[in-house]
DRENDO-1510 file (C-alpha; in Angstrom, 1 decimal, always signed):
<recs>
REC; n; res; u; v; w
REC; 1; UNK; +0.0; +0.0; +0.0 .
REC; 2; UNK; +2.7; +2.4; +0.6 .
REC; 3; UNK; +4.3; +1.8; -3.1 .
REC; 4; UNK; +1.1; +2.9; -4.1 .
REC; 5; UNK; +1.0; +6.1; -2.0 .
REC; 6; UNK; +4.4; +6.6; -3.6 .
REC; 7; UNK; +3.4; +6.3; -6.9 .
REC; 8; UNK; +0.5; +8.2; -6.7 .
REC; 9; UNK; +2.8; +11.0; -4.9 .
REC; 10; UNK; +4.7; +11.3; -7.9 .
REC; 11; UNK; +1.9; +11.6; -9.9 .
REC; 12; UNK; +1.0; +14.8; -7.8 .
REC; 13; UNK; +4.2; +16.3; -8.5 .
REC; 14; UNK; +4.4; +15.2; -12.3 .
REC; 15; UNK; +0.6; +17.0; -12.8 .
REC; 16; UNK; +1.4; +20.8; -12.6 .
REC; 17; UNK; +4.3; +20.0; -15.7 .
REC; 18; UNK; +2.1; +18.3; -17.4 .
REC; 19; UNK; -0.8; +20.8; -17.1 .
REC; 20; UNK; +1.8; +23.4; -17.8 .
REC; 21; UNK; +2.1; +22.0; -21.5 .
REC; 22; UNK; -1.7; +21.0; -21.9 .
REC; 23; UNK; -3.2; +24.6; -21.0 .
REC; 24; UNK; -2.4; +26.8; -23.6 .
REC; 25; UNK; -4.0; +24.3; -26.2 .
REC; 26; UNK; -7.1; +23.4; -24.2 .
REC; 27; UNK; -8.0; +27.3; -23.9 .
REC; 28; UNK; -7.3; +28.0; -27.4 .
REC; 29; UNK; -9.4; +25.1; -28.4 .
REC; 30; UNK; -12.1; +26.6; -26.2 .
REC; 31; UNK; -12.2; +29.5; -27.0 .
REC; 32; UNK; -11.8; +29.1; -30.7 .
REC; 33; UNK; -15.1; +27.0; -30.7 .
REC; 34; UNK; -16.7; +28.4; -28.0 .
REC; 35; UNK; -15.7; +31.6; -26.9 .
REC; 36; UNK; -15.3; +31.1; -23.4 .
REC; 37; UNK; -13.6; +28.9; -20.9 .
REC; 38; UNK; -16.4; +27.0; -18.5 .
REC; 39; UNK; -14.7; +26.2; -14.8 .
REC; 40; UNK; -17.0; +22.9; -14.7 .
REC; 41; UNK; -15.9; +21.4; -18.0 .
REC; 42; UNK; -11.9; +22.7; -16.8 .
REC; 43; UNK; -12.5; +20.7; -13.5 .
REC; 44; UNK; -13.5; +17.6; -15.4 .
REC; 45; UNK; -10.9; +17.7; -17.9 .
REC; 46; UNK; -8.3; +18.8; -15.5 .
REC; 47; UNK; -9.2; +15.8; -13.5 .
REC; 48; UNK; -9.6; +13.2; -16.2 .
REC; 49; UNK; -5.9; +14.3; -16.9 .
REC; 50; UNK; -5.0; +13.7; -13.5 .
REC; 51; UNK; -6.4; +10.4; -13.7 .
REC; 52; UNK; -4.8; +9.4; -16.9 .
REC; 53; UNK; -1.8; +10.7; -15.2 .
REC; 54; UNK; -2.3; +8.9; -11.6 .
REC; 55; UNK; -3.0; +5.2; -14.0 .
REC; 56; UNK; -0.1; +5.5; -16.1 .
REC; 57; UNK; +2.2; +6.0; -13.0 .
REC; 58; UNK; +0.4; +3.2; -11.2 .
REC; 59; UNK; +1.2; +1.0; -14.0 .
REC; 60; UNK; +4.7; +2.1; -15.4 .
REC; 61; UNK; +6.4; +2.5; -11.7 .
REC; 62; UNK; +8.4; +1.8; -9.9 .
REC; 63; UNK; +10.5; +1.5; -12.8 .
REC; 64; UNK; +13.6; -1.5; -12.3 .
REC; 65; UNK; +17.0; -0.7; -10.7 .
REC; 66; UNK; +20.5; -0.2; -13.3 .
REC; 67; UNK; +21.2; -3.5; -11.6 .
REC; 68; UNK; +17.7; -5.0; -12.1 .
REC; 69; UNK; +17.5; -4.0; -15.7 .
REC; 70; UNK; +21.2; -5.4; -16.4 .
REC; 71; UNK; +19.0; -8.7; -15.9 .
REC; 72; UNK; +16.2; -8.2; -17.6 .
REC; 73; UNK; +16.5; -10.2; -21.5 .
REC; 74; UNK; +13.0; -11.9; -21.7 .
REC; 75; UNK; +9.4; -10.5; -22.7 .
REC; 76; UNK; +7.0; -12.6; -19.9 .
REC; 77; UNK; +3.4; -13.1; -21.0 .
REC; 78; UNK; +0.7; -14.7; -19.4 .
REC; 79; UNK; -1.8; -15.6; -21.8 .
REC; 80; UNK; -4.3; -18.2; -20.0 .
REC; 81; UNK; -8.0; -16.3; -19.6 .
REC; 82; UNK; -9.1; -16.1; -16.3 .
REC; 83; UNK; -6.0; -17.8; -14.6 .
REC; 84; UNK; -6.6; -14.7; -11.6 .
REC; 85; UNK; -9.5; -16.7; -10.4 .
REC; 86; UNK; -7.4; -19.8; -10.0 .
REC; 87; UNK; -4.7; -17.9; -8.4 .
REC; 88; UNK; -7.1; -16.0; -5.7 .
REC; 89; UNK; -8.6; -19.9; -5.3 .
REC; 90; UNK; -5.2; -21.2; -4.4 .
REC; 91; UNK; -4.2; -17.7; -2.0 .
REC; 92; UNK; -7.1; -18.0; +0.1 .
REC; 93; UNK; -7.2; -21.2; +2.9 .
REC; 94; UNK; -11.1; -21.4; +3.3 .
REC; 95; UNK; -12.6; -24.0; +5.7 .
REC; 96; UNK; -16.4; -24.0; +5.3 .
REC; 97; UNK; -16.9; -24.9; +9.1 .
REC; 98; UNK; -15.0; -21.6; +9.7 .
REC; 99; UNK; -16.8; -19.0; +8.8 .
REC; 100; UNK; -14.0; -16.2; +9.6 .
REC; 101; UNK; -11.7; -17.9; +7.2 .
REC; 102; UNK; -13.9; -17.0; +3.7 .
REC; 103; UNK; -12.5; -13.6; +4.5 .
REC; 104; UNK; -9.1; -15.3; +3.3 .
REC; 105; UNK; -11.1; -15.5; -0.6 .
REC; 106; UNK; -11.4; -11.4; -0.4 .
REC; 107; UNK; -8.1; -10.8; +2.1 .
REC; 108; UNK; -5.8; -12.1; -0.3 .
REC; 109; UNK; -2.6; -10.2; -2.5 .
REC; 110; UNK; -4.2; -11.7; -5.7 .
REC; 111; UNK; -8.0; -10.7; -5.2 .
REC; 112; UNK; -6.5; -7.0; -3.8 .
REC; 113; UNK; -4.0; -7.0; -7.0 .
REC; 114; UNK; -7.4; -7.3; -9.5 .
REC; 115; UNK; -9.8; -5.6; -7.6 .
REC; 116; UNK; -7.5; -2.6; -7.7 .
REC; 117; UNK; -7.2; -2.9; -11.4 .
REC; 118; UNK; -11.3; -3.1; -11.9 .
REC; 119; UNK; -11.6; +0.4; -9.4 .
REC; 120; UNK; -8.7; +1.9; -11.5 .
REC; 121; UNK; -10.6; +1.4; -15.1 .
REC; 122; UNK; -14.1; +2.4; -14.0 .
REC; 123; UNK; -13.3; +6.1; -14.1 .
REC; 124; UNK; -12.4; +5.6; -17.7 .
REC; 125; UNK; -15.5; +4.4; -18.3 .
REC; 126; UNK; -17.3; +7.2; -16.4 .
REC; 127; UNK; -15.6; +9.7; -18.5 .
REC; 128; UNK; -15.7; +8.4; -21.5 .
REC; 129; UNK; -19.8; +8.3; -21.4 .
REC; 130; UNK; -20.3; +11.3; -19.6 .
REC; 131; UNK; -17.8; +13.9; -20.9 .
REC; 132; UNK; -16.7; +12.3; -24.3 .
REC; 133; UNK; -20.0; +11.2; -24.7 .
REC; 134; UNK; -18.9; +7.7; -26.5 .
REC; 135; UNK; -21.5; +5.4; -26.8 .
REC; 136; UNK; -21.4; +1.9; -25.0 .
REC; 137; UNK; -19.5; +0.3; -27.5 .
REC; 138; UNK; -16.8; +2.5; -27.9 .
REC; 139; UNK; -16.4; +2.7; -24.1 .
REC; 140; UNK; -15.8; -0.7; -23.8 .
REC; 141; UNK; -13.4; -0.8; -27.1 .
REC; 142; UNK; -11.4; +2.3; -25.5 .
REC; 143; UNK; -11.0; +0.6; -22.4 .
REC; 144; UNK; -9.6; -2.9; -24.0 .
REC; 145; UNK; -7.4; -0.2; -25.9 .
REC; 146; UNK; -5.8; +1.7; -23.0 .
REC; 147; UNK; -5.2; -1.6; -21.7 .
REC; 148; UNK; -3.7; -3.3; -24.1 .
REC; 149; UNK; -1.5; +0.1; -24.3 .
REC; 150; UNK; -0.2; -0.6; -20.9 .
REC; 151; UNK; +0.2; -4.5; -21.4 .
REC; 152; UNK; +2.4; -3.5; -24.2 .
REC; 153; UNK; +4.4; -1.0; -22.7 .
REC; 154; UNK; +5.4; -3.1; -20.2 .
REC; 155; UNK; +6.0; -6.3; -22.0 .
REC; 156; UNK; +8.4; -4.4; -24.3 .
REC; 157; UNK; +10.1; -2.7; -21.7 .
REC; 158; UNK; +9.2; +0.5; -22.0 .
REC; 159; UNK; +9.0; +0.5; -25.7 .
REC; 160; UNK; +12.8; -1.0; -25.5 .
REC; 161; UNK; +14.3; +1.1; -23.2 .
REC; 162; UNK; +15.2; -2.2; -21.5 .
REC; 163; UNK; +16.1; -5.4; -22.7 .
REC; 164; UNK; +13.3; -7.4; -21.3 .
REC; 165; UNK; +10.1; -6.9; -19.5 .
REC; 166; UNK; +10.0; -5.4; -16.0 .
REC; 167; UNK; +6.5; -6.7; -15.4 .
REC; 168; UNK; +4.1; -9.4; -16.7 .
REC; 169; UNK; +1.9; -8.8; -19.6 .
REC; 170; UNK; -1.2; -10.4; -18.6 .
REC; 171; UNK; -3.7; -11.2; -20.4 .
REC; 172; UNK; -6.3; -11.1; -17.0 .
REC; 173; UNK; -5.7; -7.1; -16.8 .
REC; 174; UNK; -6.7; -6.8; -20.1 .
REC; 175; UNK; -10.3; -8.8; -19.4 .
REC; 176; UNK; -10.6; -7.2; -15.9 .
REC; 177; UNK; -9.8; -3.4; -16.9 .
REC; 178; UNK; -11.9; -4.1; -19.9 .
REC; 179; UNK; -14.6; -5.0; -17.3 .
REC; 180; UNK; -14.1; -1.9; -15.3 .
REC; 181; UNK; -14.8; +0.4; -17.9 .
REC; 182; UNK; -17.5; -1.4; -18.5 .
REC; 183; UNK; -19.1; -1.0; -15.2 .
REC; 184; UNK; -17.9; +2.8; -15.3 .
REC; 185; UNK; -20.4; +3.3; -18.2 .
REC; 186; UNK; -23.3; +1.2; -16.4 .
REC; 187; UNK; -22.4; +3.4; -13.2 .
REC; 188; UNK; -22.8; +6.7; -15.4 .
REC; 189; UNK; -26.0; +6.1; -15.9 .
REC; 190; UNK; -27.8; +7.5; -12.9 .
REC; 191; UNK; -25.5; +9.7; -11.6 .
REC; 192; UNK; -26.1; +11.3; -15.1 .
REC; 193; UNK; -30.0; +12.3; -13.7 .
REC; 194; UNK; -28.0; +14.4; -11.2 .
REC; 195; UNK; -25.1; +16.5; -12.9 .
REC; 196; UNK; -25.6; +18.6; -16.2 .
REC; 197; UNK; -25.3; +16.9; -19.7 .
REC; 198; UNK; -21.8; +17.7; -21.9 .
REC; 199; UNK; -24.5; +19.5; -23.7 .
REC; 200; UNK; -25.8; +21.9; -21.7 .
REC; 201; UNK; -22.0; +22.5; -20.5 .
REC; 202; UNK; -22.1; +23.4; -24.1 .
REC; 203; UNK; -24.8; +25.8; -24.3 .
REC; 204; UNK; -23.4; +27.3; -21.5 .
REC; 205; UNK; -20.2; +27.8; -23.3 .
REC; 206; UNK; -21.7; +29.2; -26.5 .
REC; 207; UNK; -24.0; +31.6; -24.4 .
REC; 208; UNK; -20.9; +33.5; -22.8 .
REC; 209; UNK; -18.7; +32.9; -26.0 .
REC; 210; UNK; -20.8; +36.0; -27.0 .
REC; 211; UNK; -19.4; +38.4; -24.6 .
REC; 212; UNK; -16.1; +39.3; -25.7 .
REC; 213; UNK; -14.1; +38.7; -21.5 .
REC; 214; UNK; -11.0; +40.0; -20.3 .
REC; 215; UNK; -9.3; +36.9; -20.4 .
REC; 216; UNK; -10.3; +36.1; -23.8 .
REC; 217; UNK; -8.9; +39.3; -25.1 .
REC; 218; UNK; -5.2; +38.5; -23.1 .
REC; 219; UNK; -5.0; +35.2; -24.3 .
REC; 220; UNK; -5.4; +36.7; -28.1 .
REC; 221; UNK; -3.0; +39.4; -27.3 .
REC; 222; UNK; -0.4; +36.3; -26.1 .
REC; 223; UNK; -1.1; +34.6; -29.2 .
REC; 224; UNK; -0.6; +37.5; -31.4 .
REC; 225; UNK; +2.6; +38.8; -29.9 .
REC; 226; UNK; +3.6; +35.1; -30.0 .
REC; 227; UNK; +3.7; +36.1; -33.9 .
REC; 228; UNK; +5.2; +39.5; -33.7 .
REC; 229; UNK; +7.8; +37.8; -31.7 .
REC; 230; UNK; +9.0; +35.8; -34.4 .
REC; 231; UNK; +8.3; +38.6; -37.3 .
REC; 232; UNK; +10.6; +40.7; -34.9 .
REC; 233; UNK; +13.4; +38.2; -35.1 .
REC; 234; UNK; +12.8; +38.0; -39.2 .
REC; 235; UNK; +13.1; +41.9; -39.3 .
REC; 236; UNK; +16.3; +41.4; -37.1 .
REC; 237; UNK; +17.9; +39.2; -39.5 .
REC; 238; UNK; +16.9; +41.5; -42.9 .
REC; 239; UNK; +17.0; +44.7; -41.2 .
REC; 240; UNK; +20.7; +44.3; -39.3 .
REC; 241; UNK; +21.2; +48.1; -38.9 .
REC; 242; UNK; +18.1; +48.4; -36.7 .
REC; 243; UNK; +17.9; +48.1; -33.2 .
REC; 244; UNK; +16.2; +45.2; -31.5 .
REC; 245; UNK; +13.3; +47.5; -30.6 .
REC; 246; UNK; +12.8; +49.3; -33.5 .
REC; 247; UNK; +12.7; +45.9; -35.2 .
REC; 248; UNK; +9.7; +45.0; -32.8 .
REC; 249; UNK; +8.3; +48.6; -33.6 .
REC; 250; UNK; +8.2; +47.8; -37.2 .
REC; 251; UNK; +6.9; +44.1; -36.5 .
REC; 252; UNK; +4.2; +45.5; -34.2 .
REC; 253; UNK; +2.9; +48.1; -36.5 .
REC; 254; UNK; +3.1; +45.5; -39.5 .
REC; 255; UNK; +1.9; +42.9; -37.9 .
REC; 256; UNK; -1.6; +44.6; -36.5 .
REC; 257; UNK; -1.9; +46.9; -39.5 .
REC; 258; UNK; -2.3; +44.4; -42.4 .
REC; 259; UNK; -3.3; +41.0; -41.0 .
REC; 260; UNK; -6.8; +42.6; -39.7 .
REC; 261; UNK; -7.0; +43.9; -43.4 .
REC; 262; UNK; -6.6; +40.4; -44.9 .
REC; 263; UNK; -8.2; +38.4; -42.6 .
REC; 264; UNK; -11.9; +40.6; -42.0 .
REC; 265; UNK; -11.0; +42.6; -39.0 .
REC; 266; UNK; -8.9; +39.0; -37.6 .
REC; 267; UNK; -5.0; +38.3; -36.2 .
REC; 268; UNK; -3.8; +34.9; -35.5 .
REC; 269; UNK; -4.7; +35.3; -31.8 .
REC; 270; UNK; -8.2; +37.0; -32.6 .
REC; 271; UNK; -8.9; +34.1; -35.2 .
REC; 272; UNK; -7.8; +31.3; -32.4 .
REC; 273; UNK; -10.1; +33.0; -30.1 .
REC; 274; UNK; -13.1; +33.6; -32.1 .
REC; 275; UNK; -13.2; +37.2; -32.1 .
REC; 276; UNK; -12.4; +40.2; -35.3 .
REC; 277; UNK; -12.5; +43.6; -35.0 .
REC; 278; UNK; -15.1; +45.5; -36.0 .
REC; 279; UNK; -16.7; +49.2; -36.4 .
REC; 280; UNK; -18.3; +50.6; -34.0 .
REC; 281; UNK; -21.1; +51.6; -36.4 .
REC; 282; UNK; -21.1; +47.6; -37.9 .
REC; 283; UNK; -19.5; +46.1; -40.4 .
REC; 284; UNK; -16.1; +46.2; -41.2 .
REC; 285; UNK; -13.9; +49.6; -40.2 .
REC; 286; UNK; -12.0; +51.7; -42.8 .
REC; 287; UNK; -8.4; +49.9; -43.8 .
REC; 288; UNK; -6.9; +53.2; -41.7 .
REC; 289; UNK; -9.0; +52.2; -38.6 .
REC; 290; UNK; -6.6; +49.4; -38.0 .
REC; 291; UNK; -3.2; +51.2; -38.3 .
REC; 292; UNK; -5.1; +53.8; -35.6 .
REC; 293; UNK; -6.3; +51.4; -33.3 .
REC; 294; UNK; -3.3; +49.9; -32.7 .
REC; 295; UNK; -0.7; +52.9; -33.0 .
REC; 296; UNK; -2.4; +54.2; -30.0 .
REC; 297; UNK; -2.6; +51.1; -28.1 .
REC; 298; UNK; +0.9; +50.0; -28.5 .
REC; 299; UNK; +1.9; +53.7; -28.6 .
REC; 300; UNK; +0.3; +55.0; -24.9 .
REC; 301; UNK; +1.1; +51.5; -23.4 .
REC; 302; UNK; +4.1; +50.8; -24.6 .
REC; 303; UNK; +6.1; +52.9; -26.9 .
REC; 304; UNK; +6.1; +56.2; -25.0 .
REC; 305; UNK; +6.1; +54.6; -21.8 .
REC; 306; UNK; +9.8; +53.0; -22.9 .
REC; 307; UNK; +10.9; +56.0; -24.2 .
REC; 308; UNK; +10.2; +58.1; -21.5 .
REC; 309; UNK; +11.5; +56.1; -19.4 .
REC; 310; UNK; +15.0; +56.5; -21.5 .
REC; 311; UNK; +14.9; +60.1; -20.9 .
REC; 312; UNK; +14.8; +60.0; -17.6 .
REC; 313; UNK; +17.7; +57.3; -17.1 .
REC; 314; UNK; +19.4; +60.2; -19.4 .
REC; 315; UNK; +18.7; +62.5; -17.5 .
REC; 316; UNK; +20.1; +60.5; -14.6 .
REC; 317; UNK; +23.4; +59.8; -16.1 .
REC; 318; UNK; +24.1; +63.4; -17.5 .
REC; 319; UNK; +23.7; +64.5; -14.2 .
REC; 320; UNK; +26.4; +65.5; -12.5 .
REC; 321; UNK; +25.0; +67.3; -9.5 .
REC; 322; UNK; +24.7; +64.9; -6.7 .
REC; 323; UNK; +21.8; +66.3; -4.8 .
REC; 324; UNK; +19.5; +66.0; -7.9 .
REC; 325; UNK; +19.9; +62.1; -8.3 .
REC; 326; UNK; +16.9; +61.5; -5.8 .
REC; 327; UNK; +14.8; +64.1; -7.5 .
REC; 328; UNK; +15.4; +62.0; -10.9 .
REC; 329; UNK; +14.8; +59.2; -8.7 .
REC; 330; UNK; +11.7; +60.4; -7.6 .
REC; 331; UNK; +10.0; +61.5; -10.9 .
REC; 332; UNK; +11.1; +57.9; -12.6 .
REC; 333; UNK; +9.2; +56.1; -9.8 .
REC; 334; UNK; +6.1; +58.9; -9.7 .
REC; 335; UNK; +5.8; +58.3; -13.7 .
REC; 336; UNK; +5.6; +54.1; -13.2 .
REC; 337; UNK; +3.4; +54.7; -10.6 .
REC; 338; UNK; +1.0; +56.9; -12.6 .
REC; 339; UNK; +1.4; +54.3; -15.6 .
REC; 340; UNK; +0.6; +51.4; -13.7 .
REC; 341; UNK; -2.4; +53.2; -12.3 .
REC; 342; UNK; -3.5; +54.1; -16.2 .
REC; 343; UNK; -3.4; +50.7; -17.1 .
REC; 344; UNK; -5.0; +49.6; -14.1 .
REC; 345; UNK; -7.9; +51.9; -14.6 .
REC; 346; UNK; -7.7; +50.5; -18.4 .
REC; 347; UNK; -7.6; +46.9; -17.1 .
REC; 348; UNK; -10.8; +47.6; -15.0 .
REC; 349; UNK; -12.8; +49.3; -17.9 .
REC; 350; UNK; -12.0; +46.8; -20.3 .
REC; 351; UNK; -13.0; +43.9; -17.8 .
REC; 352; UNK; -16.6; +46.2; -17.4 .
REC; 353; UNK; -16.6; +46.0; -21.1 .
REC; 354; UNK; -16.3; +49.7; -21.2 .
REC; 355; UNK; -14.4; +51.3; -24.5 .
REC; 356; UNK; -11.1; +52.6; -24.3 .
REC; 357; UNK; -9.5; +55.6; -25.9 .
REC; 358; UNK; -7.8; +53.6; -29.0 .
REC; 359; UNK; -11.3; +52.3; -29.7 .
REC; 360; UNK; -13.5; +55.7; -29.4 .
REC; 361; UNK; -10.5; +57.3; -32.0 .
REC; 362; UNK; -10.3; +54.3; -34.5 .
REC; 363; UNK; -14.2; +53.9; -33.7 .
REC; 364; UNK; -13.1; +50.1; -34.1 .
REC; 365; UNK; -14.2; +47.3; -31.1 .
REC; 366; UNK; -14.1; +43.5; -30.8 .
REC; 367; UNK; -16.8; +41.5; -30.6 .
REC; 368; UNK; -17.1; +37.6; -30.8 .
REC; 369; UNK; -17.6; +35.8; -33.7 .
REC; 370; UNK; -19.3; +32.9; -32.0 .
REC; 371; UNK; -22.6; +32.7; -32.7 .
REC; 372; UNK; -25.2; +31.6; -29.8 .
REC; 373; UNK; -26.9; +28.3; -30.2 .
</recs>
């Protein structure tokens, strides 16, 4: 029991890595079809990852010893149906005038060792009919599938990585994990009466996909500099008399001027997040309105802000006068003070879906292009 606790410990610690890498896809997925991110339908996928997670560990590790595996040179198999049932038969010492000792048919490692394995399977099968939505036989073909993976991985050693097998492939978890997804799809059933179908989590989805949120706007703006970051790099390479920043001024510009044009009011990041810019009066702004909109964006939150700062540090270094160094001091940290509180304010507006200043002067504004079902 306390390998287990192990193993499933290092699941634990292996889950934030992996969640790290799945994130960014599963919310541009989302909101690419949807428009929003539902907390429910993250908590179930979140958790079905951790149980894939929690399984393959159970399964895989402990992995052998150097001096273990410098033994290993064999591929064991175990290919007799049902042979489990023969095995808990011969574990358990039952003596029918003793009634305490049918216990021994239940108490036993090789009951424990399969009962285990039809618990760990059921979840898959709960998943699979609830979330997934896969009908009955597809849960069960899934199940024999993710099984069979595991049998495999561990009769070839870890896809090779050793000589020989580390554990037995048996043919007995493939029938009983098979079995447990099985029972995972019968056990779906009611508890189905209870929680909201997939499709409602859907509706759901679509209904606030309509409102254009904060988040949804930040993760299009990560996407999107994602791209300028690499059209800043190309400029770097062709244009090798420009500074690094002016490279990323002339990427930024670019970049947000003529995409929009050619793509109906859409970037990359606006087209992985379902949303396209577009006139405040309707329909699609001026070709001008896009070079606006964002040369006052990037330019009031970013631009002047570096170069002022710039002059300041100037400032600071021409100085000679030693009793002026903590006035320059002072107005450097009074101007990021007042920034930070501008795009505070800015933050808060945009989160009350309130228009900011770029978008009353480019009379431009983004709205979802999910439609409501």
């Amino acid at each position: 029991m306390n390998q287990y606790l192990e193993i499933s410990f290092q699941a634990v610690v292996l889950f934030p890595f992996v969640v790290a890498v799945f994130t960014l896809p599963y919310i541009a997925y989302n909101y690419h079809k949807y428009g929003s991110v539902l907390s429910l339908k993250v908590i179930l996928v979140y958790s079905f990852i951790f149980y894939i997670l929690c399984m393959y560990c159970l399964v895989i590790l402990p992995l052998p010893s150097p001096e273990k595996a410098a033994t290993l040179h064999s591929h064991k198999m175990q290919l007799e149906p049902f042979l489990f049932v023969k095995d808990i038969l011969k574990r358990s010492h039952i003596i029918k005038s003793q009634p305490k000792t049918w216990l021994t048919l239940v108490l036993n490692k090789a009951f424990l060792v399969n009962i285990l394995n039809l618990f760990l399977a059921i979840p898959f099968g709960m998943y699979l009919r609830y979330y997934f939505k896969r009908p009955f036989f597809q849960t069960v073909l899934f199940s024999f599938l993710l099984s069979l993976f595991f049998e495999i991985t561990q009769l070839t050693g870890l896809y090779f990585i050793y000589p020989g097998s580390y554990r037995l492939f048996d043919v007995d978890d493939l029938i009983v994990n098979t079995f447990g997804g099985f029972l995972g799809y019968i056990l779906m059933g009611p508890l189905m009466l209870l929680l909201p179908s997939r499709d409602e989590l859907d509706e759901i989805s679509y209904r606030r996909g309509v409102e254009v949120s904060l988040m949804r706007r930040f993760i299009a703006f990560l996407f999107d500099m994602f791209f300028v970051g690499i059209m800043t790099i190309l400029c770097e390479f062709l244009l090798r008399n420009f500074t690094l920043l002016s490279s990323f001024e002339i990427a930024v510009l670019a970049y947000f001027s003529v995409f929009p044009i050619l793509f109906k009011g859409k970037t990359f990041g606006k087209f992985i997040t379902s949303t396209a810019i577009f006139s405040i009066e309707g329909g699609r702004p001026p070709f001008y309105a896009y070079f606006l909109r964002y040369l006052l964006f990037f330019g009031v939150y970013f631009f002047i802000p570096i170069h002022l700062r710039r002059i300041l540090e100037n400032f600071i270094l021409m100085n000679e006068d030693p009793s002026k160094d903590m006035a320059y001091a002072t107005i450097e940290l009074l101007t990021a003070l007042l920034y930070f509180l501008f795009l505070l304010m800015a933050i808060i507006k945009s989160a009350r879906h309130r228009s900011l200043f770029y978008e009353r002067c480019s009379k431009t504004v983004i709205h979802s292009t999910v439609k409501e079902i």
